[in-house]
N, C-alpha and C positions, 0 to 999 in steps of 0.2 A: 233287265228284270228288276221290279221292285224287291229287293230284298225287309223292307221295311213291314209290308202289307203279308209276305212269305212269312217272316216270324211271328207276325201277330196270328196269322192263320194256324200256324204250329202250334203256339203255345193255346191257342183256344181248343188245338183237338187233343191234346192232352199231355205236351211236352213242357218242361218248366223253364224258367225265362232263360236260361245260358246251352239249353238244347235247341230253343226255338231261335236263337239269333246263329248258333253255329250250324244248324241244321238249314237253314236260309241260304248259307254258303257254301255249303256242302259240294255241288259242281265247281266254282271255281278252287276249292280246296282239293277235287279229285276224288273227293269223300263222296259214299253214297251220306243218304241224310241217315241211316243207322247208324254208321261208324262216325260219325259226326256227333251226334246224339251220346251216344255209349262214351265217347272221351271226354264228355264234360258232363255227363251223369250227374257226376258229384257236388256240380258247384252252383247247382238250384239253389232255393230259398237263401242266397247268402254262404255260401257253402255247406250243402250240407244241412238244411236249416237252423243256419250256428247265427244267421240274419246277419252279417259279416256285411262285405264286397258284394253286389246285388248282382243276381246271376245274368244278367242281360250284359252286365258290363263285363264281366266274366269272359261269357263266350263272346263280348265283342275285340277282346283282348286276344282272345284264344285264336280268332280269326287273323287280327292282326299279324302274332305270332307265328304262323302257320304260313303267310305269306312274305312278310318282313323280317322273322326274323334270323337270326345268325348262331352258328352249331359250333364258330372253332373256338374254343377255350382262350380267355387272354385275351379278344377281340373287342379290346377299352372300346375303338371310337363307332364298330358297327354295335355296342351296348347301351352306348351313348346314344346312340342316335334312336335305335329299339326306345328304350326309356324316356326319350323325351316324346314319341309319337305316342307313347302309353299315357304320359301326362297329359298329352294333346287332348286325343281323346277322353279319358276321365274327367279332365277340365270341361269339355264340353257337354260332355253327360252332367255333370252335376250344374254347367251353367242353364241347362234346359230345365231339371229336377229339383235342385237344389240342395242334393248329395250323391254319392254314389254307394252310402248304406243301406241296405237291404230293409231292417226293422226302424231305421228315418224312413226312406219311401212307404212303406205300409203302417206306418205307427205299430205298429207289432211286434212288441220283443221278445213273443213266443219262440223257444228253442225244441221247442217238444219234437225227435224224430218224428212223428208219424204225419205223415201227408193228410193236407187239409181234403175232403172228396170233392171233387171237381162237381158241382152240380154248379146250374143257372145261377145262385145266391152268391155262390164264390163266385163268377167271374163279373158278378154285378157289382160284387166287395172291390175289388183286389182292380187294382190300376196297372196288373203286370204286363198286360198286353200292350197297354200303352211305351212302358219302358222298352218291350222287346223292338218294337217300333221304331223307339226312337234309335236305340243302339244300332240298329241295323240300318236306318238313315244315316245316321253318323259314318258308317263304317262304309257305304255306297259313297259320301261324300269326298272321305279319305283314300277312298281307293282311286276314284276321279282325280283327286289334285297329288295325287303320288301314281302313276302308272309306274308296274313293273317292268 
């Protein structure tokens, strides 16, 4: 499955960019794409539109996480290993972007809660779909050269 071409289609029908990359994954995660959606709710526009960590990178991490990572407490060297495939990845998202902040990718430092309306104009504006693309490339890549 392209998972890249999946998120971009998500986040055009109305999900924001850390729903539409974890939503992409949702079967190999076990998740429908609701429950998938619904746990990473929060960390759209930057989290929250706080324009922070950009939500594509977000759920591309959340993805990770979900399949990589590690639950026993104490567990230095599988934390270790967690954390540097999380630099892995953000390093490559910001080598494609040239950040992984939310209000740098959109020049927009609006923090205002309220959701922008999705019409024609915003997704003519807004390069999110591109980012959710990329992250969920990245994250098909990564899953490729690390089988579980």
């Amino acid at each position: 499955m392209d998972h890249g071409i999946k998120a971009a289609e998500l986040f055009l029908s109305g999900y924001n960019c850390a729903q539409a990359v974890a939503a992409a994954f949702s079967e190999e995660l076990g998740l429908t794409e609701s429950q998938a959606a619904r746990m990473v709710s929060a960390f759209g526009g930057g989290m929250g539109r706080l324009r922070e960590v950009c939500g594509a990178v977000s759920g591309m991490l959340f993805v990770l996480s979900s399949l990589y990572g590690y639950d026993t407490p104490g567990d230095d060297e599988s934390k270790k290993v967690l954390y540097g495939q999380v630099q892995e990845l953000a390093a490559a998202f910001r080598e494609a972007n040239g950040t992984i902040i939310c209000r740098e990718l959109l020049d927009h430092p609006s923090t205002d809660p309220n959701p922008t309306p999705r019409t024609a104009e915003f997704y003519a504006k807004r390069p999110c779909a591109r980012f959710v693309l990329t992250a969920a490339e990245l994250m098909d890549r990564f899953l490729e050269e690390h089988p579980r």
